[in-house]
N, C-alpha and C positions, 0 to 999 in steps of 0.2 A: 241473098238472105235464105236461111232455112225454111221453111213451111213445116208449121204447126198444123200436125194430123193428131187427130183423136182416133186408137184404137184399143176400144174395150176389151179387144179379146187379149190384146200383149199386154196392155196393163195388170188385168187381173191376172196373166201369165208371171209377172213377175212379183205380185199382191203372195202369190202362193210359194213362190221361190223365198219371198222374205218371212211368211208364215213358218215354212216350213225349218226356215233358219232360229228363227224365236225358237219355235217348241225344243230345235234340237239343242241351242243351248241354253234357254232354264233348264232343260236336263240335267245340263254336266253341272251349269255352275248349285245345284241345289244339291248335287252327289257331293261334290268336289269342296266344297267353297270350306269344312272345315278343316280338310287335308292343306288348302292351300295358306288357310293364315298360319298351320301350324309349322308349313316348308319356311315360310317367311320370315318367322321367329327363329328359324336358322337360320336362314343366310344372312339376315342381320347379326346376329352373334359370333358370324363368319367375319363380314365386315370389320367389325370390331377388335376383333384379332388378327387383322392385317389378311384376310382374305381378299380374291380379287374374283370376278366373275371372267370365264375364259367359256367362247358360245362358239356354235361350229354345226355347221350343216351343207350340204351340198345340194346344187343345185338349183332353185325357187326355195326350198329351205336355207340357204345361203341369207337370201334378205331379213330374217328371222334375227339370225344370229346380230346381221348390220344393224339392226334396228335394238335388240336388247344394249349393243352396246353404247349406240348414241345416246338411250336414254338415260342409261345410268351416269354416264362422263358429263352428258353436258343436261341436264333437269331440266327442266322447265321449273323450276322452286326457289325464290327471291333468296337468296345471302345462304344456299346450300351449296357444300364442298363437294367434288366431283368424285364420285364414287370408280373406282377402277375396275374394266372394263374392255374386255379385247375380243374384236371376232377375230379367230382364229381357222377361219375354213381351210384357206389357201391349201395349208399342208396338216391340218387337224392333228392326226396322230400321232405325227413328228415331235410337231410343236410339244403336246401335252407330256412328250416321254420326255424333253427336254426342259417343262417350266411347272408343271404341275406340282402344286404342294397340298400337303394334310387340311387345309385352313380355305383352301379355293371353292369357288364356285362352279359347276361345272353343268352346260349347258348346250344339250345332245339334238337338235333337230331333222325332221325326214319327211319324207310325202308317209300318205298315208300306209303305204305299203310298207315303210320299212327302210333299213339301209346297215347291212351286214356290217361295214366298216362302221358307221356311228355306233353301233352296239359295240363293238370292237373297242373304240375309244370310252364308252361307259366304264367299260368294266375297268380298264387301264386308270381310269381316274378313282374308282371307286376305291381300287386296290393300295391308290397313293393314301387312301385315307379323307379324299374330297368326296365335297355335298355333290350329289348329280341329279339332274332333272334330264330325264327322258321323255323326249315330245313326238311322239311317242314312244313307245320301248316297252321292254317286258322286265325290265330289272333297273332300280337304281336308287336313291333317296326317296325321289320321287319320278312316280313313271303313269301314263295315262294310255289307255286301249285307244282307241279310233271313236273318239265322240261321234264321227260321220263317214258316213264311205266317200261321199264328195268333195273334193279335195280342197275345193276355193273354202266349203263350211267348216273344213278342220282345221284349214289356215286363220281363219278367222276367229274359232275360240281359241287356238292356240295364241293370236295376240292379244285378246281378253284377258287371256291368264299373264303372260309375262307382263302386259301392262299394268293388273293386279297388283302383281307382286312386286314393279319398280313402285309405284305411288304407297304400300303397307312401309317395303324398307325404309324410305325416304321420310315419311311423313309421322309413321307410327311408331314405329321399334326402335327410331334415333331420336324421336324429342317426347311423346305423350306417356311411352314406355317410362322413358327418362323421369316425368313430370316436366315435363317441359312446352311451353306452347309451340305451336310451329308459325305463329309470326305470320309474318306477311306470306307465307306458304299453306295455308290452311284451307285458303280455296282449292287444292288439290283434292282434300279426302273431308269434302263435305257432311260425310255421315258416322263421323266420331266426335265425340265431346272434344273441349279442347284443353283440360284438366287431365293429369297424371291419373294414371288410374290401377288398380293395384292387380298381379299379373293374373289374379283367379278365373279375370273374368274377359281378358283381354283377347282371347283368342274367338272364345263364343260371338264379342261386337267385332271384331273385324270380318267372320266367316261371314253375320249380317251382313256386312258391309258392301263383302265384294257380291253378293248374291243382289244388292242395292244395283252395282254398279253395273252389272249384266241385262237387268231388268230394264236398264236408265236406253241400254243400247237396242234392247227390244223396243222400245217405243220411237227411238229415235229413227229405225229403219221403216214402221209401219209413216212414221211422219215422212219420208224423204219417199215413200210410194205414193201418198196422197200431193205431196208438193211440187215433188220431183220426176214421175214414174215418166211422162212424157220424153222430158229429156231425157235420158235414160235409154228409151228410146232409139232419138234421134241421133245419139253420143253411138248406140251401135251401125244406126245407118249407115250415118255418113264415113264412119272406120270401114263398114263392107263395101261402100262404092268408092271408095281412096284408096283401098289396100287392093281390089280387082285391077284396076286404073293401072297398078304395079309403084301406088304411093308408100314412102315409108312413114311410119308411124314413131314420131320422135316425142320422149319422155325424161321429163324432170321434176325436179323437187328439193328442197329442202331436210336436211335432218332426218326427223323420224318419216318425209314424205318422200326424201329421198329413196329411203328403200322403199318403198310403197311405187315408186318410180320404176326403180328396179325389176322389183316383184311382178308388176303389171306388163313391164316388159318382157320378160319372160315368160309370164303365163301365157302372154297371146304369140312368141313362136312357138309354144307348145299347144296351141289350140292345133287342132286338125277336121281342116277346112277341104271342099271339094271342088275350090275355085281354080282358075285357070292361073292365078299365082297365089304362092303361098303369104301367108302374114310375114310381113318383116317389120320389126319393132328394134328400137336400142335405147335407153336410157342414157342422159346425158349424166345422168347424176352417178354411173358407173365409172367416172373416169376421173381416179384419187389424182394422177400424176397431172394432168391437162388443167385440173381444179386447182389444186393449190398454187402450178406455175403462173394463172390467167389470175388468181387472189392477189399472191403476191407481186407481181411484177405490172400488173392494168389497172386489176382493183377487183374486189370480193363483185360488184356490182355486173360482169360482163361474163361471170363463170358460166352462164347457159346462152347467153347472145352469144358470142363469139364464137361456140362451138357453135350454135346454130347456123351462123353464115357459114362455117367450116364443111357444115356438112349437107345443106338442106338443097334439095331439087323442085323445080316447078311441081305442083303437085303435091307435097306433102305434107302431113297433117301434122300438128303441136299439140300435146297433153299437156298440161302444168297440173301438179298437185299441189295444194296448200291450205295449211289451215286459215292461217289471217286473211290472204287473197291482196297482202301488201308489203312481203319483202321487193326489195330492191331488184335485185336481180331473177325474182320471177317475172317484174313488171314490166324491166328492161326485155327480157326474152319474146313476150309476146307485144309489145310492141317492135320489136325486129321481126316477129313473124307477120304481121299485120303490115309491115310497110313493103315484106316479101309479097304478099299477096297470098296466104296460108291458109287453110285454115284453123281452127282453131277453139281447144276443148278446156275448160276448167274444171278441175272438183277441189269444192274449196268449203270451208270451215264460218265459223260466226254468219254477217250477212251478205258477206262475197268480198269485201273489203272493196281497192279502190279498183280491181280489175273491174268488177260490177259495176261499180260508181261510173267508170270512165268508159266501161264497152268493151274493152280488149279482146274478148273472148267472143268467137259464135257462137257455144254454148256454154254455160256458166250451171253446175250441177252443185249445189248448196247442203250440209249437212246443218241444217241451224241448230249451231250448240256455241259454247262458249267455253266447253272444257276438252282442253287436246287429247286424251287419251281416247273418248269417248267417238271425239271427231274422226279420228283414224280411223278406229274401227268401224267406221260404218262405213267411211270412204274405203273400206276395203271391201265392203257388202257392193258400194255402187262401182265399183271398177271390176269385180267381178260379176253382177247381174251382166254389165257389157259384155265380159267373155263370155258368159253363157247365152246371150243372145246371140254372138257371131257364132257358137260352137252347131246352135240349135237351126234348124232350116226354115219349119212353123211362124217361131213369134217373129222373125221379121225376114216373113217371103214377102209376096205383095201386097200393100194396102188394099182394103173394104174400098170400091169404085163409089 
C-alpha cells in the first residue's frame, strides 16, 4: 500500500503553481472572452454553410487538434447532429492544399514558441478564403500572443478556449440564436437563458459567459489542492521511483481523455530528467489501427486490456483517465493490471465512479465536477502539476524525517 505523508512545503508548492495558473488565466479569458464569442458567431455561420473544422498541429500540439476533433464529431449533447471535424496533422499542409475550401474552419496549433510550418499552413488557408484560429500565431481570423511562457499553462487555456468555443457553437448559435431551446442539452451552457434572444445582445451574454466558465475552473483547481494536493503528490513519487526502476509508464483514455492520454504521454518523454534512465511513457489510446481491429473483431470492451497484456513488464506503472471513472474498458484495463500485479494511477471526473467504488486504483485523483469540459481541464492542471513535479528536484526530494 502507499503511505500517506503530509508535506506542507510541496503542498503549498503546488497551492502556488495553481495560484499562479488562476491569475494567469482570468487574465486572458477577461482580455479575450469578447473576441471569442464573436470568432464563434463565425464558425457557426461557417457550419451552416456547409463548413467543416480541419485542426492540425505537431507534436504535443498534435493532441489539441485530436481532441477539437473528437468533440465536435461526437458531443457530449443529447439528440445533437455531429458536426464535421478532422485532425489533419499527419501531413497538414498537403492535406489543406488538397481539401481546403472558402466556408472551413481552420485550426493552427504549436508549443509556445511557435512553428514556421503551422504559420505556413495559416496563411495557405486564409488565402483559400477560410476562418483560422492561430493558437498561437501572429496573423489569422483569429490569433492569440503566449497567455504564458510555461508550456503545460498555455496548453491549458488553450483547451479552455476551444472547449469554449465547441459548447457556444453547439449549444448557442445552433438553437437559442435560432430561438430555440437546447432540450435535454442545456446542461451544457448553464449560464444563458434558455429563450431565443435577439442578436443585439447575444454576443455581450456569451463573452459573460465564457468568462463564467473560466472562473468555474479557477475554483475548481484551488478545490482539487485542498482535496486532492497529497495525491498529487504521491501520483509523482511513485512515477519517479517506477520510471528509475527502468518501469514504463502506460497511458489511456477515452475520447476527449484520450488525448489527454496522449498529451501526458508525450509531455513526460519530453520532461528532462537527471536520472540514471530517462522517462519512458506510450499511450495506448495512440493506437487508431490496434483499436478499431480489437472493437471490431473482440469487442469495444478489451481496446486497453489486450493491448495491456501485449505489452506490459513486471514493474510497470497504469494511468487511466476518465471523466465517469466507469466506461467498460477502462474498468476492464485496470483490473488486468491489478491481476498483473501493477501498479496503478487514476484521474477521474464526478466522484471516481465504480473504479473508486470497487478499489481498482492505488491512487484515485478526483476533479469533483459533474460537467466534462470543465473536468478536463483541470485534469489537465493535475497531470501536469505531476510533470512538474518530476521536472523539479525540491518538491519531491526527500521527505521532512
Amino acid at each position: 500500500m502507499l503511505r500517506k505523508e503530509k508535506i506542507p512545503k510541496d503542498l503549498n508548492w503546488i497551492r502556488q503553481r495553481v495560484e499562479k495558473r488562476n491569475e494567469l488565466s482570468a487574465l486572458f479569458f477577461q482580455k479575450e472572452a469578447l473576441s471569442l464569442a464573436t470568432i464563434c458567431q463565425q464558425i457557426a455561420s461557417r457550419f451552416l454553410n456547409g463548413g467543416r473544422i480541419l485542426a492540425f498541429g505537431r507534436g504535443s500540439s498534435q493532441t489539441d487538434a485530436q481532441h477539437v476533433a473528437v468533440e465536435f464529431v461526437h458531443p457530449v449533447i443529447v439528440g445533437k447532429r455531429a458536426l464535421p471535424a478532422l485532425d489533419i496533422s499527419a501531413d497538414f499542409f498537403n492535406w489543406l492544399k488538397a481539401i481546403c475550401r472558402a466556408n472551413d474552419i481552420v485550426f493552427g496549433f504549436s508549443g509556445i514558441e511557435g512553428d514556421v510550418l503551422v504559420e505556413k499552413a495559416i496563411d495557405l488557408a486564409m488565402g483559400r478564403g477560410a476562418l483560422t484560429l492561430a493558437l498561437p500565431g501572429k496573423r489569422g481570423s483569429y490569433f492569440i500572443d503566449n497567455p504564458s511562457e510555461d508550456p503545460f499553462i498555455f496548453q491549458e487555456i488553450v483547451e479552455i478556449l476551444y472547449h469554449t468555443l465547441w459548447e457556444t457553437v453547439h449549444l448557442f448559435f445552433e438553437h437559442r440564436h435560432l430561438g430555440q431551446s437546447g432540450g435535454e442539452a442545456h446542461f451544457l451552457y448553464p449560464f444563458l437563458g434558455i429563450d431565443g434572444q435577439p442578436e443585439a445582445g447575444i454576443i455581450e451574454e456569451v463573452s459573460w459567459s465564457i468568462r463564467e466558465k473560466a472562473k468555474e475552473d479557477e475554483r475548481l483547481r484551488l478545490q482539487v489542492v485542498e482535496d486532492e494536493g497529497e495525491k498529487i503528490l504521491q501520483a509523482a513519487k511513485l512515477l519517479k521511483e517506477k520510471s528509475q526502476q527502468g518501469a514504463k509508464i502506460i497511458l489511456f483514455g477515452n475520447g476527449g481523455s484520450a488525448t489527454d492520454a496522449n498529451d501526458f504521454a508525450l509531455d513526460l518523454l519530453n520532461i528532462s530528467v537527471e536520472w540514471p534512465k530517462p522517462l519512458t511513457a506510450y499511450s495506448l489510446s495512440m493506437e487508431p489501427a490496434v483499436i478499431s481491429a480489437l472493437a471490431n473483431d473482440v469487442g469495444a470492451e478489451v481496446i486497453f486490456s489486450r493491448q495491456l497484456m501485449a505489452h506490459l513488464e513486471s514493474g510497470d506503472i497504469v494511468v487511466g483517465i476518465s471523466t465517469s471513472g466507469g466506461s467498460r474498458n477502462v474498468l476492464t484495463c485496470f483490473e488486468e493490471a491489478r491481476k498483473k500485479g501493477l501498479s496503478t494511477i487514476a484521474i477521474l471526473g464526478y466522484d471516481g465512479g465504480e473504479i473508486v467504488c470497487r478499489g481498482l486504483a492505488d491512487l484515485s485523483i478526483i476533479v469533483r465536477s459533474d460537467y466534462i469540459p470543465r473536468i478536463q481541464e483541470v485534469q489537465a492542471t493535475v497531470y501536469h502539476l505531476i510533470c512538474e513535479l518530476l521536472r523539479e528536484k525540491e518538491p519531491i526530494g526527500k521527505s521532512p524525517e
